[in-house]
NULUMKE-334023 format. One record per residue: x, y, z of N, C-alpha, C, O in turn; residue in one letter. Coordinates in steps of 0.02 Angstrom, whole numbers, padded with zeros to 5 digits, always signed. Layout:
<atoms>
XYZXYZXYZXYZa ...
</atoms>
This chain:
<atoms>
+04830+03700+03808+04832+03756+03762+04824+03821+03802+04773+03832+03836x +04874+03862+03796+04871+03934+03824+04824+03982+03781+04828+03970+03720x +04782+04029+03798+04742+04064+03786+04788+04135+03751+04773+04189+03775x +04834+04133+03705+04891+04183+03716+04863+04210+03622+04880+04266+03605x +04835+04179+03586+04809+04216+03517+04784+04300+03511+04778+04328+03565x +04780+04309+03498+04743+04384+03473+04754+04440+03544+04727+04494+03555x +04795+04409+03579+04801+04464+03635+04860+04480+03660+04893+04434+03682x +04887+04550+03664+04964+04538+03707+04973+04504+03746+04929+04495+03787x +05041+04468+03750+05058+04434+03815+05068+04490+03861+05106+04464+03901x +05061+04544+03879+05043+04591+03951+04991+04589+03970+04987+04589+04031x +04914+04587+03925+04867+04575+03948+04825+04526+03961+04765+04524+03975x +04879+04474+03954+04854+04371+03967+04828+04400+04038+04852+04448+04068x +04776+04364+04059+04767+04317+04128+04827+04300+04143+04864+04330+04182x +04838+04252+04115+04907+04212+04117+04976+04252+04150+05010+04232+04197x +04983+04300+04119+05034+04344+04135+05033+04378+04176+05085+04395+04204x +04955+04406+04202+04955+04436+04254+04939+04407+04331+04940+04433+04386x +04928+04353+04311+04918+04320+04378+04997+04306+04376+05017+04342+04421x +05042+04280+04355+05102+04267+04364+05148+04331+04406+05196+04317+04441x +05124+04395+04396+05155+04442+04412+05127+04443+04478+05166+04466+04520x +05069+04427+04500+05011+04447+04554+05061+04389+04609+05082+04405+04665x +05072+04325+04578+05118+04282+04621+05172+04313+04648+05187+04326+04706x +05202+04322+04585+05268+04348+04602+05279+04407+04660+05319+04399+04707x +05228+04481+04648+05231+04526+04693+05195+04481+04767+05239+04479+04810x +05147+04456+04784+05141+04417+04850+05212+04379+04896+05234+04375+04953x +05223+04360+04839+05298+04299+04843+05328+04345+04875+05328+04337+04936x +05370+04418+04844+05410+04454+04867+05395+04488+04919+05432+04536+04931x +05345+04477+04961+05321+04513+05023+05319+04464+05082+05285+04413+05085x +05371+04494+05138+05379+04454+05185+05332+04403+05215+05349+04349+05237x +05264+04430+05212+05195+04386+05235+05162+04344+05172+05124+04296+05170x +05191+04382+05126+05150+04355+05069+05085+04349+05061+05050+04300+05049x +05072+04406+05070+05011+04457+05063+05006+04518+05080+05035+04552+05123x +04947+04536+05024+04946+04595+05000+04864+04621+05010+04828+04575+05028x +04835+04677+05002+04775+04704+05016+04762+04708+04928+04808+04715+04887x +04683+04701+04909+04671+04704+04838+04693+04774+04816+04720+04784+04761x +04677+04841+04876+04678+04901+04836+04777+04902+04819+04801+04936+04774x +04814+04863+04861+04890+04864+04856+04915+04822+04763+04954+04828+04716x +04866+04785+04785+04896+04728+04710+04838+04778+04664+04841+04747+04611x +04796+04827+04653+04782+04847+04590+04818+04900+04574+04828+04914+04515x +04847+04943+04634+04882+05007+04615+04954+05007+04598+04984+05056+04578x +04991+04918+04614+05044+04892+04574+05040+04886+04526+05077+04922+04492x +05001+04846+04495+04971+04816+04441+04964+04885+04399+05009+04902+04360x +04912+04920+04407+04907+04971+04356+04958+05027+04346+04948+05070+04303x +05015+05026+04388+05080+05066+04370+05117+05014+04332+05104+05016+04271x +05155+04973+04349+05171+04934+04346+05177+04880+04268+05225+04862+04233x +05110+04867+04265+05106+04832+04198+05054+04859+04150+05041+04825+04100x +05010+04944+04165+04986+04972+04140+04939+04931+04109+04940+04922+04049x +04897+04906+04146+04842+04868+04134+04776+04897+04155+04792+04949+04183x +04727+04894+04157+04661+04915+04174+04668+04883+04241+04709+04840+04256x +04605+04920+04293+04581+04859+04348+04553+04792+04328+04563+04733+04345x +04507+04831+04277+04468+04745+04252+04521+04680+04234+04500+04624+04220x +04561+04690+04235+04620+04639+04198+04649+04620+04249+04669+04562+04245x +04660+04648+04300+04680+04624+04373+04639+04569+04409+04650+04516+04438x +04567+04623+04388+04509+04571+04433+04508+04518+04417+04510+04470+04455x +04503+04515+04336+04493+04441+04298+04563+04401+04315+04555+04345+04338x +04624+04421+04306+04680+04377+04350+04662+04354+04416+04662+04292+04419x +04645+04384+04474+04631+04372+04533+04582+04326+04527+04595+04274+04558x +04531+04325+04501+04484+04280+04499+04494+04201+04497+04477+04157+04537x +04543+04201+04408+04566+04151+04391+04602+04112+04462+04574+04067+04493x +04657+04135+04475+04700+04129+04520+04658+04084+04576+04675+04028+04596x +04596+04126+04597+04561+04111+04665+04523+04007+04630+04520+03950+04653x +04506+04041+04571+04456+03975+04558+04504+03922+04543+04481+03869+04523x +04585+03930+04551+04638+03871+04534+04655+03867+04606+04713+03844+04607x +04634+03879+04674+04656+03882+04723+04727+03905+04728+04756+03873+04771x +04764+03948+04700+04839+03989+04694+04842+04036+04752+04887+04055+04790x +04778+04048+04747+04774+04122+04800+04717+04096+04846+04682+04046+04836x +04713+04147+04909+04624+04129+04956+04616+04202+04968+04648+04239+04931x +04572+04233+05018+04567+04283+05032+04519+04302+05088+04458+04300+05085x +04552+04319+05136+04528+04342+05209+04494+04379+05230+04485+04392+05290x +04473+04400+05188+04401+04478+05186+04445+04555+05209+04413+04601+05234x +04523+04559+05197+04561+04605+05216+04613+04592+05141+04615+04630+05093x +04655+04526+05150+04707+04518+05086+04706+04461+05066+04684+04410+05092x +04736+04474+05006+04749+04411+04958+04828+04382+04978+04882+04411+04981x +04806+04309+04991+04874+04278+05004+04884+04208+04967+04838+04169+04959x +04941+04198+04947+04953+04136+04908+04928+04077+04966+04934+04080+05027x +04890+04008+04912+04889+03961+04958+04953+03911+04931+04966+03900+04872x +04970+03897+04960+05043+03857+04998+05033+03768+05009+04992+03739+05045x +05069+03748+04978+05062+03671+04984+05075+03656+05055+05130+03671+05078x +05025+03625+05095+05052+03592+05163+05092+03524+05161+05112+03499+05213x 
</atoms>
């Protein structure tokens, strides 16, 4: 069951971690710096920071993403 009731689908978790993939994906290293993915994010899909953070989070605690104490990078099936 998706968490998608009483809230726009722009401001899902759901949705925004999908976008957070997607912009990593499209970057040659596939990664990005947090202050890079919030100042996308908040042009972009006109979201708050807090709505970013809580995506990033999610993301981190599904192992999707890791983070190097510099950027966030997708983790990658070996």
């Amino acid at each position: 069951m998706l968490p998608t009731k009483g809230s726009h689908p722009e401001m899902n978790v759901l949705y925004i971690g999908g976008f957070i993939l997607k912009k990593l994906h499209e970057r040659k290293r596939k990664r990005m710096t947090i202050t890079q993915l919030m100042k996308v994010g908040t042009k972009e899909l006109s979201v708050s920071v807090d709505h970013i953070i809580l995506a990033l989070d999610w993301l981190y605690i599904i192992s999707a993403i890791g983070y190097d104490s510099k950027e966030v990078f997708i983790n990658e099936a070996t």
